[in-house]
N, C-alpha and C positions, 0 to 999 in steps of 0.2 A: 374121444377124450380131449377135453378143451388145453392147449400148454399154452403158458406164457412167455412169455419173449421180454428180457430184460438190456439195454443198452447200458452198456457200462462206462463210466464217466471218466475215467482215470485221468491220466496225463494229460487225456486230449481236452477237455477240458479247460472251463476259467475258473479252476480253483485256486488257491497259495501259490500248488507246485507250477501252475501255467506261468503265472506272473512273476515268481522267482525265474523261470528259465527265460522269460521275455529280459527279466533285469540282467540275470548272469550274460545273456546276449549283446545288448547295450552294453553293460562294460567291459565285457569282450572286444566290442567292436572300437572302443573309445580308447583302449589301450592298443590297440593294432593299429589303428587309423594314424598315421607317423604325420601324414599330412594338417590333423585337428590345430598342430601350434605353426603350422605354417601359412594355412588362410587366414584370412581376415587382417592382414599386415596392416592395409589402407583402413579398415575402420579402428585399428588398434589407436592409430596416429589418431583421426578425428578425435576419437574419444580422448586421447593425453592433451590436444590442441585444446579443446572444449572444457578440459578440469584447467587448464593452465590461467585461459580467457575468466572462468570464475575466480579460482583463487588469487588470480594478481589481478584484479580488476581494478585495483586502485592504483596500480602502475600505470595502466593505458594512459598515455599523453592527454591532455585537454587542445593541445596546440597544433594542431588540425581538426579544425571543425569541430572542436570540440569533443571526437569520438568517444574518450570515458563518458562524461556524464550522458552520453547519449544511452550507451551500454548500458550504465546504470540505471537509467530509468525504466529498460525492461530486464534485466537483469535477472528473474523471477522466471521468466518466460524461457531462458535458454536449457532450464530443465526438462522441457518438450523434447527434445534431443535424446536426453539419457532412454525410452524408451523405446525410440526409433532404434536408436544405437544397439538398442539389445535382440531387438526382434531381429533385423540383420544379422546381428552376429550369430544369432541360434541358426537362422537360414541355412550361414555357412559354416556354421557345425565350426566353428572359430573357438578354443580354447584361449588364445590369444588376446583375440578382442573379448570376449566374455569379461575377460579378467581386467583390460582397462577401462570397460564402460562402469566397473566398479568406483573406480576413482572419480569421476564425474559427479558420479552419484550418491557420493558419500559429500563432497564440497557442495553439492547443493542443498545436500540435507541440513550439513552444519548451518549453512549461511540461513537457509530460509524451515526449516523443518520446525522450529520452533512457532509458528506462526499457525501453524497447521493443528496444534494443539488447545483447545478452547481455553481460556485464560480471564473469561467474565466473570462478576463476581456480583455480590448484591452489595445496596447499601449507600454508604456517597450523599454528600449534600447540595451539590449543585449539577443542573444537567443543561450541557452547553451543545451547541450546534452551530454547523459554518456550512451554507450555501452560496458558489459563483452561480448565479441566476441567471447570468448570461443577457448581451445588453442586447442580445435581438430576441431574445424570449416574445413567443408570440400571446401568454398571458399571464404575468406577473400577478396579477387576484390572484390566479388558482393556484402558483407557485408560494403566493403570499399562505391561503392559507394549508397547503401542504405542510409546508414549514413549520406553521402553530400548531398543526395537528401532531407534531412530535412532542408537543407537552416539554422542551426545552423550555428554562428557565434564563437561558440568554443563547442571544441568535445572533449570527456572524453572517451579514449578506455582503458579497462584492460583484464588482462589475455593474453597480447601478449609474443607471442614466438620470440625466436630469426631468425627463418625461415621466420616469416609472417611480422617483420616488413619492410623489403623494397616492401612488395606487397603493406601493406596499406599507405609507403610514397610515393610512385608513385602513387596508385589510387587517393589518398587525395592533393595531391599535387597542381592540378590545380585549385582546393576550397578555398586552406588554404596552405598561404603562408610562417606560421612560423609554429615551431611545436619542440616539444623534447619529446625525450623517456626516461626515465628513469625506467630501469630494467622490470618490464611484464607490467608497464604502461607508458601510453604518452598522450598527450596533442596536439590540433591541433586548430591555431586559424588564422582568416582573420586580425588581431591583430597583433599589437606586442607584442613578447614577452620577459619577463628578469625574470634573478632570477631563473632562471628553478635549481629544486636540487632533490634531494631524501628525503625523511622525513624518520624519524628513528622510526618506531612504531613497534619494536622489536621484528625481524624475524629473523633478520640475514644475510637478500635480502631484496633486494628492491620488495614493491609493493606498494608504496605512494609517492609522488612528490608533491612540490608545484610552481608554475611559478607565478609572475604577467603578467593581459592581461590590456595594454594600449587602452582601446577604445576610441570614438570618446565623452563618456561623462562622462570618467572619468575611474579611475585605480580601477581593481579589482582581488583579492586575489585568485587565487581558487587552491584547493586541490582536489587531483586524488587520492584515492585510494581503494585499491582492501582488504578488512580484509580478515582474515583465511576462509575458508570452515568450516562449522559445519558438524556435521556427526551423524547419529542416529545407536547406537549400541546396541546389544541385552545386553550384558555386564558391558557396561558405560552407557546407554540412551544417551540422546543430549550430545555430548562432544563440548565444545565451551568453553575451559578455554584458549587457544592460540588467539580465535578470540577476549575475552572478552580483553585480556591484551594488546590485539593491538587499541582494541577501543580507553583504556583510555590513552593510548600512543598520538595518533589522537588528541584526546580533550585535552593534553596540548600543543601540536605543534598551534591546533588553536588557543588555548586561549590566548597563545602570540607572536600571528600576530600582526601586527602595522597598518597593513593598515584598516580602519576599513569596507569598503564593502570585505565581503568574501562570496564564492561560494565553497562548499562541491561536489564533483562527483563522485560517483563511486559506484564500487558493497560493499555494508556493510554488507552480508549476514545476515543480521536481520532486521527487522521494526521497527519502530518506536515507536510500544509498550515496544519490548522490552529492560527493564530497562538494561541490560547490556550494551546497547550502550550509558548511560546517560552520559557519558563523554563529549559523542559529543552532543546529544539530545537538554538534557539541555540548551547547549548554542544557538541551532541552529534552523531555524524553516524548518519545510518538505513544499517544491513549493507545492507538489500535496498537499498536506492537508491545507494548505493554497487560493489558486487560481491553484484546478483543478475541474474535475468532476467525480465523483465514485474513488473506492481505488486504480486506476491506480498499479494492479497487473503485476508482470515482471516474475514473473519464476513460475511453467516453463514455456517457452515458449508456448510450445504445451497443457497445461492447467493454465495458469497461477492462482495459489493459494496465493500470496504472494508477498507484494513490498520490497525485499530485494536489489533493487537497490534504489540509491535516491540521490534527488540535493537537497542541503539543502543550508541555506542562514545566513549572519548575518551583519546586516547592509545593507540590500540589501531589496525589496520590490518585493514578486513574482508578478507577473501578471495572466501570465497563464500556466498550466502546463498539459502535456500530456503522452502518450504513442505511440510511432509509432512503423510501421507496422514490423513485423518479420523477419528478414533476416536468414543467415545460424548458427546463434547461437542458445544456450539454453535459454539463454535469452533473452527479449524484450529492445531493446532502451527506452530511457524517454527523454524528451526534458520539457523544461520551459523557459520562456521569464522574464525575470526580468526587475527591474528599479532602476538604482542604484542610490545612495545617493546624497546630492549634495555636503556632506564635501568628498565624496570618490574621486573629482578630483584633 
């Protein structure tokens, strides 16, 4: 007579009741373990040191080597941290440090979480772009027409040489039928344009222009320029006292504009954190941090770390704002679609 044989699954098992006694276990063991608020002291500190560094960042001195805006310029990046910080602390079973890698992570959120939320929108009447093309670019044609191929109705080039600019007025030319150069930057628009000059934000050369672009919905202001290069020295640290003095140069050219729709373009070699460029900041608002999506990073190119390019607005309403694709520079293009005002006609 055939009998069957049945294994019975109970307890032993991975039903509800296994994984509740696996949980009763675990917090058994979490509330015994006297040690859990005693480890992790040393990453407790890191993590309080690292929320301190973000939320006072705008305390950090400038007056050695500049270390705030250095900070600020990657400032984004020190969020890396928060989950190294956590993986450690779960390692060492740290109630302690769990709980300050919280604060960390909450000042990074406020500061930059916003950015992280898509914030593009449709619509907009003029579409603007700013390319540093970089004066050793190995071929400005093909950079020329990367550029037109973003269908931008005014294009912001700096760092031109005097060799490249008749390459990129021929390439640009069938695009964009007005255009002026003034000293390593130009201006190139389906537009017309007036007013084209050099703005004095005190080099000694030109590397800032301002033209008005007559569009189809009205008159808008924009400014082209290229600030100093920073430069990190064993020495000096971040030197950035020539770029800082040309910012605040910038920020009073703009602040007495008359037209009131203005458009900012160009490479500023700093971000928007940092306070040295509050000249301009101040007045102005960032497309991307306004109507883009993610921190629309420009340099370098080949790892882009940092928006130290940027179209910036005033009296003007971004829309949407991007990054396109790589051509033969170090840097990335940016483009944004704006909507301008309706006293700007």
């Amino acid at each position: 007579m055939a009998q069957a044989y049945m294994t019975e699954t109970g307890s032993g098992g991975q039903g509800p009741d296994r994984r509740g006694t696996r949980f009763h276990r675990l917090l058994t063991s979490l509330r015994t373990d006297r040690g859990i608020w005693r480890r992790g002291i040393v990453l407790a500190a890191f993590a309080l040191v690292l929320a301190l560094v973000m939320a006072l960042h705008a305390q950090i001195p400038n007056r050695i080597g500049n270390l705030g805006s250095l900070l600020e310029t990657f400032l984004p990046w020190l969020g890396l941290a928060v989950p190294v910080l956590l993986v450690l602390a779960l390692i060492r079973r740290s109630a302690t440090a769990l709980i300050a890698v919280l604060l960390p992570a909450i000042i990074w959120v406020n500061l930059f979480g916003g950015l992280l939320v898509d914030r593009t929108g449709s619509g907009g009447d003029l579409t603007v772009a700013t390319h540093n093309v970089n004066a050793d670019n190995p071929d400005p044609e093909g950079t020329a027409r990367d550029v037109a191929a973003s269908d931008a109705d005014v294009v912001a080039l700096e760092e031109l040489t005097t060799s490249a600019v008749p390459v990129y007025e021929k390439a640009l030319a069938s695009t964009y039928k007005y255009h002026s150069v003034q000293g390593t930057v130009g201006l190139w628009s389906k537009y017309p344009l007036s007013g084209a000059a050099p703005v004095d934000i005190k080099l000694g050369w030109t590397r800032a222009m301002r033209a008005t672009v007559t569009a189809p919905d009205g008159q808008l202001a924009v400014y082209v320029a290229h600030l100093p290069s920073v430069r990190v020295k064993m020495e000096a640290g971040f030197t950035a006292r020539q770029r800082d003095k040309s910012a605040d140069a910038l920020g009073e050219a703009i602040a007495d504009e008359k037209l009131p729709d203005i458009a900012l373009l160009g490479d500023l070699n700093g971000t928007m954190n940092d306070r040295a460029l509050n000249g301009v900041t101040s007045q102005m608002r960032s497309a991307q941090g306004a109507a883009g999506s993610g921190f629309g990073f420009s340099w370098p190119a080949s790892f882009p770390m940092a928006r130290i390019d940027q179209i910036m607005v005033k009296g003007v309403e971004p829309v949407t704002s991007w990054t396109l694709p790589e051509t033969g520079s170090d840097h990335l293009p940016i483009a944004a679609r704006v909507k301008l005002s309706a006293t700007g006609s």
